[in-house]
N, C-alpha and C positions, 0 to 999 in steps of 0.2 A: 420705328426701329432704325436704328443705327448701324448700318456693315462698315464692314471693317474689313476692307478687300487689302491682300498686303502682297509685296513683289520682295525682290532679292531687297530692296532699297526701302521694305517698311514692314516691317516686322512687329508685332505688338505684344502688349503682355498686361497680365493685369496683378496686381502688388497687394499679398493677405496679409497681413498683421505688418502692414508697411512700418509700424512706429515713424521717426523722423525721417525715414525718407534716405537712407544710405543706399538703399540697396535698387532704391529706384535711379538714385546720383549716377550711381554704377552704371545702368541699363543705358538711361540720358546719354551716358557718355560713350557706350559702346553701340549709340544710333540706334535704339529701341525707340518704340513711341507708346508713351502709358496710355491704357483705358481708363482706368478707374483704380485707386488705392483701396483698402478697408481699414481702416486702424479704426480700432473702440477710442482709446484717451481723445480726449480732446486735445491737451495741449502737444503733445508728439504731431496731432493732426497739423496744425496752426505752425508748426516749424514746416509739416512737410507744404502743405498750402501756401506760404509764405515764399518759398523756396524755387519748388517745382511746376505749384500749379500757376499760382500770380507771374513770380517773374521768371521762368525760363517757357513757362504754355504748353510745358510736357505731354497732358495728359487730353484727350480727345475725350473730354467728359459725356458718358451718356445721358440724357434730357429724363430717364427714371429716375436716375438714382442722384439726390441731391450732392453736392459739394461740403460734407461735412463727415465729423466722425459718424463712424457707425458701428455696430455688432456684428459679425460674422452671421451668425443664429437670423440678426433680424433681417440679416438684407434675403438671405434664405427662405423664410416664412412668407416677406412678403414680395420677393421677387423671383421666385424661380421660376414661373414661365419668360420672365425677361432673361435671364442666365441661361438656359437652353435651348433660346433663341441668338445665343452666342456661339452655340458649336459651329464648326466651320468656318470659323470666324476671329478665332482667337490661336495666335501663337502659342502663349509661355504665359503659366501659370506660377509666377516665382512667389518665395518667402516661405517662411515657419511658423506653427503657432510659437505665444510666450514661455519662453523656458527656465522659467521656475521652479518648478514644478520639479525640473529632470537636472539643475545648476548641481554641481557638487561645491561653486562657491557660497554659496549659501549652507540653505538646510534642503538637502533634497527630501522631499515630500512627494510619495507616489498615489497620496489621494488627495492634492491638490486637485479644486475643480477646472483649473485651466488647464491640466494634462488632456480633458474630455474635447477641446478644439481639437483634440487630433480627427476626433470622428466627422464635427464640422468641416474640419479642411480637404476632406476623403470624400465629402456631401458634396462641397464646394467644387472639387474637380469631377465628379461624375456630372452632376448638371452642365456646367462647361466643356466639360472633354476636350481641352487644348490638345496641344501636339506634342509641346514639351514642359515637363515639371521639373522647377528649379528649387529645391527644399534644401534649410538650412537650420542648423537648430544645435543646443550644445554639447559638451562631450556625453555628459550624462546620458544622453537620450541612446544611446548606446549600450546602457547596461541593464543587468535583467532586472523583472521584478522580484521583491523576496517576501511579500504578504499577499499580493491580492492573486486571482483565481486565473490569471496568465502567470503565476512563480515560476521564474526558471525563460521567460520570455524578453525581450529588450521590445520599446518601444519602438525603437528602426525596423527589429524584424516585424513589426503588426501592420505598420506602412507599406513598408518592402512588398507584405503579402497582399496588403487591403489595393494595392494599385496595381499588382500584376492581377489581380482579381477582376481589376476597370479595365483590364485589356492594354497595359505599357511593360515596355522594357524597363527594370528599373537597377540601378547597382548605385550603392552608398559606400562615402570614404571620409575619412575622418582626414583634414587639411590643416594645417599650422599657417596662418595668414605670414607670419615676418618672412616665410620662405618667396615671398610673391611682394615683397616690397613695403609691406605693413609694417611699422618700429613697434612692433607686439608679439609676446608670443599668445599667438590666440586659437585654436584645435577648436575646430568645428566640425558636425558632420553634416557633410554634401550629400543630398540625394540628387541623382539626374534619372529622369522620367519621359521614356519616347514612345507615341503609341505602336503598337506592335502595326507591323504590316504586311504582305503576306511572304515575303522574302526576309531572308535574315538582315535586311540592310539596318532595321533601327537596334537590333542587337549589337549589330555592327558599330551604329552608331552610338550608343549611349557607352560600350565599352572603351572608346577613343577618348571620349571626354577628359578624362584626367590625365592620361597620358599628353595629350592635346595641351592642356592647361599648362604641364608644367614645362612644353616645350616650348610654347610660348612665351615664356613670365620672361624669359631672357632677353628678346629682340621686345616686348614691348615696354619694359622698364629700359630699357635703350632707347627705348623711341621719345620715353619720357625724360631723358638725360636725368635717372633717378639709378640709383645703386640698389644691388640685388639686394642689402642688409642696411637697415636704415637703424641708425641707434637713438635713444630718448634726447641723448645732447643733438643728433640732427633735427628731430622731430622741434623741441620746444627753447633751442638756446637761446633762440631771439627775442624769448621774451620774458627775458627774469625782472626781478624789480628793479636792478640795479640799471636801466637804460631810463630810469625817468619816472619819476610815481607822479600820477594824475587821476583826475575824478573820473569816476567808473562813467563813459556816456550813457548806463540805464537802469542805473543802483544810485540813487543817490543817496550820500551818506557813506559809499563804501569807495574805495579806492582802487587802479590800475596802473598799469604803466605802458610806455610808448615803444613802438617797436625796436628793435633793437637792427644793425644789418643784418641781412642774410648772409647765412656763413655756410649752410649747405645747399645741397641741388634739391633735398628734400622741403627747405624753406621757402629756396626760391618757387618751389612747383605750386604749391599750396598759397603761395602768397599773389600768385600770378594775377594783374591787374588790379593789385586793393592800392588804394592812393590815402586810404584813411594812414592818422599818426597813432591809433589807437586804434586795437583790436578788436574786434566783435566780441562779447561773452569772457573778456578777460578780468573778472572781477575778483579779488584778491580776500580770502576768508579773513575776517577780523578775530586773529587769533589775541586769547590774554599773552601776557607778558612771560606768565610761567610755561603756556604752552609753548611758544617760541623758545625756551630757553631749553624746556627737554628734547622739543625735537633738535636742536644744534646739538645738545649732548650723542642723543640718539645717534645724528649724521656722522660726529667723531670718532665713535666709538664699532661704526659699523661701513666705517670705511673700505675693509677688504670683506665683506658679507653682504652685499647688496641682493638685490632684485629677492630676498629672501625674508620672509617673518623674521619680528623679532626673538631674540633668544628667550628663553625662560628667567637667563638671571638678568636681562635687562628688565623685561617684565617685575619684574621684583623688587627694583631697584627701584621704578619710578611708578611703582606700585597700578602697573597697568590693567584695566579687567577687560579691553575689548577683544576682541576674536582674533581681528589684522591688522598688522601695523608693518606696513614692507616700507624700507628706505631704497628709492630706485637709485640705479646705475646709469650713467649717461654712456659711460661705453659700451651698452648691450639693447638689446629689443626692451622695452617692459615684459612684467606678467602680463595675463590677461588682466585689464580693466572693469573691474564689476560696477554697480551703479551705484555703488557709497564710496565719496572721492575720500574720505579722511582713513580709508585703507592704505594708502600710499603716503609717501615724504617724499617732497620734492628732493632730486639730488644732490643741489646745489644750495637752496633757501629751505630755512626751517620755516616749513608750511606746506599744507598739501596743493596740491596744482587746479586750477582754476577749469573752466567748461573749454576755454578756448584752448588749452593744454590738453585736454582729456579728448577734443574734435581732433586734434594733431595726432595723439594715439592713434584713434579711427581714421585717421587719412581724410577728412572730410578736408575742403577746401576753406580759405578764409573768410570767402565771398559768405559762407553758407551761414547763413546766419541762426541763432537757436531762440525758439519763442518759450514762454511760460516762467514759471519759479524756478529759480536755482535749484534749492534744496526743498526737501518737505523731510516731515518726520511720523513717529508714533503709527495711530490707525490708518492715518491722510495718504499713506506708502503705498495701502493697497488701492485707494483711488486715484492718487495723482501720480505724475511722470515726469519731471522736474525737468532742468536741462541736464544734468549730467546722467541721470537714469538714463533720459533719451540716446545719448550719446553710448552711455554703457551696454544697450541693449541693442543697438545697432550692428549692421553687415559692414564695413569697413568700403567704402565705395570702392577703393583702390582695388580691390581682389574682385569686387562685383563688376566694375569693367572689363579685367581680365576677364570672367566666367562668358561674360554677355559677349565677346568677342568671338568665342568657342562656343556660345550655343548658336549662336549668328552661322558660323561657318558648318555648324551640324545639319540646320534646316536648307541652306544654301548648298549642300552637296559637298 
């Protein structure tokens, strides 16, 4: 067995349905130190393994549970006298299940079987009993059910109730990431979860939290010489096609281009110590000739309508059948980013935007590099996790270091 004695100066936490590893980035850099991640996918694993475990050593792996993907369910079945040999021992229990299930970018589905990790993850913190629960998960999971035998109930409130039941403080708020730095508008809902004690001090505490957060985000986007409102032309200017087309370093066959100068505080941050002339993950859709030509029509014609679907008579016009098709603005935040990148038109180039453009939405650094397929399609969706899903499904590091700064100073007093 492995302790895990922690002071002002080591605080720990261990990482549920990690996917790529944003939300651990976060933690990393708000001086957490990982135990163990969970992610089912394989290849989401292999970016975060790649990333946090090989090269930054984040993670204080326990010698049970192997170094690879896993199942929530299975690490359960077959280790919960190890996990309940964790109580007292563990900080912070952060992440959400997959939220599919609860997306209203999609098709919400409330008998998705992945909605049922909610009961796993409620399993998962009662065997552990951390100190504090960091849950995150999207707007949907907010609204009620209207078929099944909770109708008239929201998934928040079943949480809300199933962990004030495990004996925590808990209060949930739904957070707009570009307000905290993120070039997205992205609406999440934050749960903070502190175990009850015998004074009012963790009600005390869990109710600071967002108050806390948002008085923050000012001195520490200062700190980062980054602006409280980051727009898509700061996010991705530097790297259109026009600074240079070259072969993709890990596509070959498909084409890139070389970086561009930085021209914002938000390029420079994200770009901090990369010496490459060529971006990680920036590999460029081989669009036909007539696709390019509609979406430049498309970008002409939707010049003063951005960040917005398109209309019904353009639909029409270039006889569209897909669901979304938004042309971004560089003078504003994005939408939220889902995990099918041909939802969106670049703002500048008829073409959609590349993984390493879609890591700049998420605030992920340049260094961070993304493992696996680009794309996947058809059945292959519900098993694999490509790089821009990875990327789509992800916690924006940027807002997860803020949060980890503020649970830091919660357990700290």
């Amino acid at each position: 067995m492995i302790n895990y004695p922690y002071t002002v100066n080591n605080l720990n936490y261990i990482d549920l349905f990690s996917g790529c590893g944003g939300l651990s980035l976060g933690l990393h850099n708000s001086n957490w130190q990982g135990v163990f991640a969970i992610e089912k996918n394989s290849d989401a694993f292999k970016t975060l393994e790649y990333n946090l475990i090989n090269k930054k050593k984040h993670f204080d792996w326990p010698n049970w549970l192997t170094k690879s993907a896993h199942d929530i369910n299975e690490v359960i079945k077959n280790h919960s006298s190890d996990l309940k040999n964790l109580r007292g021992q563990i900080n912070l229990i952060a992440g959400g299940p997959p939220c599919q299930g609860f997306s209203m970018a999609g098709r919400r589905n409330e008998s998705d079987e992945r909605n049922e990790l909610i009961k796993s993850y409620i399993q998962f913190v009662d065997l552990v009993q951390p100190d504090l629960i960091f849950f995150e998960n999207v707007r949907g999971f907010t609204m009620e059910f209207k078929k099944n035998k909770e109708k008239g109930i929201a998934y928040s409130e079943l949480v809300l109730k199933s962990l004030r039941d495990l004996g925590y403080y808990v209060q949930g708020k739904l957070v707009n990431f570009s307000e905290y730095g993120v070039p997205q508008k992205r609406t999440r809902f934050i749960l903070i979860g502190i175990k009850c004690s015998k004074n009012n001090a963790s009600q005390e505490m869990v109710n600071s939290f967002f108050s806390e957060l948002e008085k923050n985000k000012y001195s520490f986007l200062k700190s980062k010489k980054l602006k409280f409102i980051n727009t898509v032309e700061d996010a991705i200017s530097d790297l259109v096609q026009s600074n240079g087309i070259v072969e993709s370093i890990d596509s070959s066959g498909y084409k890139s281009s070389k970086y561009g100068q930085p021209v914002s505080k938000y390029q420079k941050y994200l770009r901090k110590n990369i010496t490459n002339k060529t971006p990680d993950s920036h590999r460029f859709a081989k669009h036909q000739e007539t696709t390019i030509k509609k979406f430049q029509k498309i970008l002409d014609l939707t010049k003063d309508r951005r960040n917005l679907d398109i209309t019904n008579e353009i639909r029409l016009r270039f006889n569209i059948k897909k669901h979304t098709i938004i042309p971004l603005s560089e003078k504003d935040c994005s939408p939220t980013i889902t995990t099918l990148p041909d939802d969106y038109i670049h703002y500048k180039e008829p073409r959609i935007l590349t993984v390493r453009e879609y890591a700049r939405l998420q605030s992920f650094p340049d260094w961070y590099e993304f493992k696996g397929k680009y794309t996947t399609g058809g059945k292959l969706r519900k098993k694999e996790v490509p790089r821009y899903s990875q990327i789509g499904n992800a916690i924006p590091p940027l807002f997860a270091e803020q949060a980890g700064i503020i649970l830091r100073n919660l357990l700290n007093g």
